[in-house]
C-alpha positions as CSV (number, residue, x, y, z in Angstrom):
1,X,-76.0,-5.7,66.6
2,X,-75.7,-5.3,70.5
3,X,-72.2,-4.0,71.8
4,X,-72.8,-7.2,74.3
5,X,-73.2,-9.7,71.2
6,X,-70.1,-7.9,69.0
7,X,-68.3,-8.3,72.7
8,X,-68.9,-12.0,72.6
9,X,-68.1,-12.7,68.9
10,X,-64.6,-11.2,69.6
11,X,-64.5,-13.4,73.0
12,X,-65.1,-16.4,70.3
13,X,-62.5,-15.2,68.2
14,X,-59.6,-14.9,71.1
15,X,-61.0,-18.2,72.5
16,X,-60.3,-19.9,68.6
17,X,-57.1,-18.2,68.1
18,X,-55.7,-19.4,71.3
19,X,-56.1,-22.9,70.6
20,X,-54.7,-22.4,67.1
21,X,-51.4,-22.1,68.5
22,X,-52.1,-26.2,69.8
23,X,-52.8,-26.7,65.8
24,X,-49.5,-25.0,64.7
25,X,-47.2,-27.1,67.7
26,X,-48.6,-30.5,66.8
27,X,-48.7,-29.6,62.9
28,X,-44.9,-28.6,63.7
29,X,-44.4,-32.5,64.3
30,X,-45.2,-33.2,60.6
31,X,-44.9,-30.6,58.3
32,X,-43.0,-27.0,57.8
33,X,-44.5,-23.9,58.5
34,X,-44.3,-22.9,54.9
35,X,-46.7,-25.7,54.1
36,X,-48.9,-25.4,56.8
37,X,-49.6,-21.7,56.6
38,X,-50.1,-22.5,52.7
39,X,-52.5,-24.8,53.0
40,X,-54.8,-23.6,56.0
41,X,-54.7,-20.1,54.8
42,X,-55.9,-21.6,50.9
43,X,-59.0,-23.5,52.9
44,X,-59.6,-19.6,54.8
45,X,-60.1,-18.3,51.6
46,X,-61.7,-21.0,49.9
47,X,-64.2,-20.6,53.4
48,X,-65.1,-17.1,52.9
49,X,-65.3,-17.4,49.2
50,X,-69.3,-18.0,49.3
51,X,-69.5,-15.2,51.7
52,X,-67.4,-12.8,49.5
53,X,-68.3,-13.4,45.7
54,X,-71.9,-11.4,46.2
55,X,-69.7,-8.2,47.6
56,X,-67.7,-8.8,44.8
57,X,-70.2,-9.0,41.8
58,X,-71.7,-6.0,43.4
59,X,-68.6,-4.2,42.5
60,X,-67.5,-6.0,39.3
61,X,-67.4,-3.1,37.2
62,X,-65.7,-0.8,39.2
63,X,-62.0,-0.8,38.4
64,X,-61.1,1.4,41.7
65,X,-62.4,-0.8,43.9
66,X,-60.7,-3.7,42.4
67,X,-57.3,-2.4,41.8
68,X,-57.7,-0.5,45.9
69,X,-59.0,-4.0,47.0
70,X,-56.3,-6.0,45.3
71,X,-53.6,-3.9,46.5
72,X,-54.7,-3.8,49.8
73,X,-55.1,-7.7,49.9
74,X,-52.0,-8.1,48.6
75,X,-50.4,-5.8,51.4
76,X,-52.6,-7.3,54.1
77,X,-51.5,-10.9,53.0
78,X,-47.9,-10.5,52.5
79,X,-47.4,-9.0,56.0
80,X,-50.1,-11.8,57.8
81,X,-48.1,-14.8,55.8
82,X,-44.4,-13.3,57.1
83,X,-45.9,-13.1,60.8
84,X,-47.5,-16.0,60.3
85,X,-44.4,-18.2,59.2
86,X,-42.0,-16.5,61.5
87,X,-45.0,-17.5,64.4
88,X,-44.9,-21.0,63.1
89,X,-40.8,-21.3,63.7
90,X,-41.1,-20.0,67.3
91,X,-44.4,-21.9,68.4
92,X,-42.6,-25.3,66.8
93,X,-39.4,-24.1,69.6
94,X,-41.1,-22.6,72.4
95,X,-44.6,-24.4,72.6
96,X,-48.2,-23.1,72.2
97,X,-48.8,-21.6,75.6
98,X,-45.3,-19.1,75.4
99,X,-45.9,-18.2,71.9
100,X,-49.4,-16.9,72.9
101,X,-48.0,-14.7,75.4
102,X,-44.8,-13.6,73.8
103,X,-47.0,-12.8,70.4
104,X,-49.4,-10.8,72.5
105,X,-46.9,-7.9,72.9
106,X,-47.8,-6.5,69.1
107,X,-50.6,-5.0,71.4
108,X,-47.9,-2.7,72.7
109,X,-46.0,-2.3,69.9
110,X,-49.0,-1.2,67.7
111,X,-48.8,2.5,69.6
112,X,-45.2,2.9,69.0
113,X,-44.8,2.1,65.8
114,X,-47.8,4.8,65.5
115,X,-45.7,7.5,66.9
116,X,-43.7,7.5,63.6
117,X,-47.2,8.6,62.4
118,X,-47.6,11.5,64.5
119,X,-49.6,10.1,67.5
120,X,-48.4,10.9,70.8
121,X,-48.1,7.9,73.6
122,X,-49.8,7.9,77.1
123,X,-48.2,7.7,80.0
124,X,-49.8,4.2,81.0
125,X,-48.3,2.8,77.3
126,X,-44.6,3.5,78.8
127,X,-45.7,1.9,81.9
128,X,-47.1,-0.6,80.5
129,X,-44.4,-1.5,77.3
130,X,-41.7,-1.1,80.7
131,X,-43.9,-4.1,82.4
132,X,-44.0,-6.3,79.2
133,X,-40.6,-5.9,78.7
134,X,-39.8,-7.5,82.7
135,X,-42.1,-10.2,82.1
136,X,-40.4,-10.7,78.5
137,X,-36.9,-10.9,80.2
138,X,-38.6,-13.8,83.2
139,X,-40.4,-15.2,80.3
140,X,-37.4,-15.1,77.7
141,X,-34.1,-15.5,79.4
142,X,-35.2,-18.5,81.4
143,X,-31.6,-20.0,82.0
144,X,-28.1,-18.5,81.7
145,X,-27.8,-19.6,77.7
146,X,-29.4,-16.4,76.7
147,X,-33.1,-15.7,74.9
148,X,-33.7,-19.2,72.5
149,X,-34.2,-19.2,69.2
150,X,-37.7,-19.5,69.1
151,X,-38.5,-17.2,71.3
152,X,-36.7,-14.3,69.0
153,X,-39.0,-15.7,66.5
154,X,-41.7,-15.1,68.3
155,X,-40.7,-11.6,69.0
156,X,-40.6,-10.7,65.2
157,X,-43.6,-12.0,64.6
158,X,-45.2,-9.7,67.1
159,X,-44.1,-7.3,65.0
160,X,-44.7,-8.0,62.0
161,X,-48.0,-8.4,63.5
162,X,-47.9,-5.0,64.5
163,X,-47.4,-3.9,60.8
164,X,-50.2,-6.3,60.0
165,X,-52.6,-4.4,62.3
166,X,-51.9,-1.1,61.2
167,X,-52.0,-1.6,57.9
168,X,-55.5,-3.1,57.8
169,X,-56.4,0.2,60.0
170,X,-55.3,2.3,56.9
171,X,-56.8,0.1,54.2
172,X,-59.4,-1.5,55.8
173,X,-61.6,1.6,55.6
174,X,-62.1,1.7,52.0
175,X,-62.2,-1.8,51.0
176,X,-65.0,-4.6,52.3
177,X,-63.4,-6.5,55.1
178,X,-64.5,-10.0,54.0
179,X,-63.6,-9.7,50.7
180,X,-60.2,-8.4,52.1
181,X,-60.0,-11.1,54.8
182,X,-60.5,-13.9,51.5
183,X,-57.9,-11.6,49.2
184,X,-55.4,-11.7,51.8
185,X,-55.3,-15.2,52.1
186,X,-55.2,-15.8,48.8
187,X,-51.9,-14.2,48.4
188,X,-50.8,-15.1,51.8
189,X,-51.2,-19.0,50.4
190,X,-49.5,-17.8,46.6
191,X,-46.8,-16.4,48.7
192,X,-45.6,-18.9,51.0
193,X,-46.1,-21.9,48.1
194,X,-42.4,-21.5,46.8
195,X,-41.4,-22.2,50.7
196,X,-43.9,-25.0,50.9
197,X,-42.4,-26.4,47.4
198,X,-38.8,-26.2,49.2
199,X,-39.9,-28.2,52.6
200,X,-41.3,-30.7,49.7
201,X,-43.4,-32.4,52.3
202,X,-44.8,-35.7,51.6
203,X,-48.6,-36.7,51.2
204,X,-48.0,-38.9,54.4
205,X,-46.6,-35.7,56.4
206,X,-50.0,-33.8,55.1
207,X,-52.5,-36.0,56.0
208,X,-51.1,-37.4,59.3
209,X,-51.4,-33.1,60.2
210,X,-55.2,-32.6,58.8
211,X,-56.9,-32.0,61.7
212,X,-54.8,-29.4,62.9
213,X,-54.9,-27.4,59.0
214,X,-58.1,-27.8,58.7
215,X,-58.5,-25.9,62.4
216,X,-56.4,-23.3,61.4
217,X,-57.8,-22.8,58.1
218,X,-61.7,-23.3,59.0
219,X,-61.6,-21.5,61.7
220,X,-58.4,-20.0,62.2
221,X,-58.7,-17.9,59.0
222,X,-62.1,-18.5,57.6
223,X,-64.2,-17.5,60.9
224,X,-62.3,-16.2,63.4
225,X,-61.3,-13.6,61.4
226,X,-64.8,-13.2,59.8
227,X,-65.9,-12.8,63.6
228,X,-63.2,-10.0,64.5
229,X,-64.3,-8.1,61.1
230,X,-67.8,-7.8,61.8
231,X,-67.0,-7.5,66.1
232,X,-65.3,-4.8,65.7
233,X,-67.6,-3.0,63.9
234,X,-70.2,-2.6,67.2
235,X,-67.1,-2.7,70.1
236,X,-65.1,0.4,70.9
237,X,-61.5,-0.5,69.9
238,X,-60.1,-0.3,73.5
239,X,-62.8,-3.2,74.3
240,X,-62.1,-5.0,70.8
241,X,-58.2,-4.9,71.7
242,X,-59.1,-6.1,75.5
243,X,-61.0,-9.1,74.1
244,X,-58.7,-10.4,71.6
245,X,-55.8,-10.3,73.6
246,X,-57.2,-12.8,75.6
247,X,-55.7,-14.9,72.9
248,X,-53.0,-15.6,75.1
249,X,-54.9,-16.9,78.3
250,X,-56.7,-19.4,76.3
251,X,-53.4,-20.9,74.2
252,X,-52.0,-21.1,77.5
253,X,-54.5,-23.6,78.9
254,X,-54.9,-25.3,75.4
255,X,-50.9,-26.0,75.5
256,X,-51.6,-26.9,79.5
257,X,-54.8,-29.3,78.6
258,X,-54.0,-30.5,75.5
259,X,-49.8,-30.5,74.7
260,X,-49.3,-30.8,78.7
261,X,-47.3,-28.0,78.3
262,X,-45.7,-26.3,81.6
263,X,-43.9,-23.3,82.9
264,X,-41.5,-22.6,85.6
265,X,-42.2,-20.4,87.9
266,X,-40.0,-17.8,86.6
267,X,-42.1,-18.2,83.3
268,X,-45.5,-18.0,84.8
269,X,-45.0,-14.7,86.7
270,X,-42.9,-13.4,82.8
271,X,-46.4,-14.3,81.1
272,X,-48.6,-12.5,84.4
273,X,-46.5,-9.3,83.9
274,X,-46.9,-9.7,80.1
275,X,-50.6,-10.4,80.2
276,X,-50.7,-7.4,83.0
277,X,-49.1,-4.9,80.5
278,X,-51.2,-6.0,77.6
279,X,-54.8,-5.7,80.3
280,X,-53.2,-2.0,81.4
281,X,-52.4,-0.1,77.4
282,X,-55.7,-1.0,76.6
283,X,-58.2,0.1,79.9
284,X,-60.0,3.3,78.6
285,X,-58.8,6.3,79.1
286,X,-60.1,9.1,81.5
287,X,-60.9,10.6,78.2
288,X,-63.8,10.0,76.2
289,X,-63.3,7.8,73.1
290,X,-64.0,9.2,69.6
């Protein structure tokens, strides 16, 4: 596949994942976000399940790759469900078009948290994490009463995204992404069902959010993620990282067109500087890539 046609699944992905954060604020209206993420991440698996039980018979036999690709899923899933919960509680506070931007920042964190792993930052990461951090205050502390309660959510599950990220950078090499994309689902969904069986929601609560589940589990999880695994395969991960954070632009304008969401002033330039920092860690270095 063409760089150009890799570029433009991952534009497709950041395009679906921004107006999933319009699913999870009118879903938010209805049900909890243990049920929600419960039930849309069950329909991403059950979505990728035709795609994945071919890769899997090929490897039926081989115990390594099982136990690896169970492990791996189960990792991947219970790390996606906790950012993804956390995410939910925020978005339901702060609205679809601030959660985009605030849950952006995991694309700074990612380099950070790699230092404890021995890699060294660039200059323009500091500049840039110092940038995100201004535009978190404007965006954040919006009034004297201090950074909201959803907003902190929001900040966790940046980083918990952050884990999320890395860890599919370690694992993801020696397992088959789809297969891992379904697996991680799957125990995403097992893992937030207690939760889900504590918000006890009602069949009437359910239905009445459908249409935003089945966004966020169709394509949400099943092919927005399907797209990013096989996008990044053919993008350098500089333009990959570029591309998906665009996320944030585009759950901005769904909360604006949809949710008739809107920002102060203060707010708007918080998300620009944000949005700035998140443009700058990722521009390629003067250095070729490897």
């Amino acid at each position: 596949m063409k760089e150009r046609n890799a570029a433009l699944l991952l534009l497709l992905t950041s395009v679906i994942w921004g107006f999933a954060f319009v699913a999870q604020s009118v879903s938010s209206q209805s049900i909890g976000p243990f049920t929600f993420n419960s039930i849309r991440m069950m329909i991403g698996a059950i979505v990728l399940l035709p795609i994945a039980i071919p890769r899997i018979m090929r490897e039926k036999d081989q115990k390594d790759y099982w136990k690896r690709t169970l492990l791996s899923g189960l990792l991947c899933g219970s790390l996606l469900i906790a950012a993804a919960v956390t995410q939910q509680f925020g978005v339901a506070q702060s609205g679809a078009g601030k959660g985009g931007f605030i849950t952006s920042i995991y694309i700074i964190l990612v380099p950070f948290i790699s230092v404890l792993m021995g890699k060294r930052i660039e200059r323009r990461t500091w500049i840039a994490a110092a940038a995100a951090l201004l535009g978190m205050y404007l965006l954040c502390l919006s009034s004297d009463e201090g950074i909201a309660r959803g907003d902190l959510f929001l900040i966790l599950c940046a980083l918990l995204f952050s884990f999320h990220i890395i860890a599919i950078d370690k694992v993801g090499k020696d397992v088959d992404g789809v297969v891992l994309s379904m697996f991680q689902f799957l125990f995403g969904s097992i893992i937030a069902a207690p939760g889900m069986i504590a918000e006890a929601p009602g069949m009437d609560a359910i239905t009445s959010a459908w249409l935003p589940i089945l966004y966020a589990g169709v394509f949400s999880c099943g092919i927005a993620y399907t797209l990013q695994v096989v996008g990044q395969r053919y993008v350098r991960p500089s333009h990959a990282v570029l591309l998906l954070s665009l996320e944030s632009v585009w759950a901005a304008i769904g909360g604006a067109l949809l949710l008739s969401e809107r920002m102060s002033v203060r707010e708007s330039v918080g998300c620009a500087l944000v949005f700035a920092a998140v443009i700058a860690a990722q521009l390629p270095s003067r250095k070729k890539e490897r």
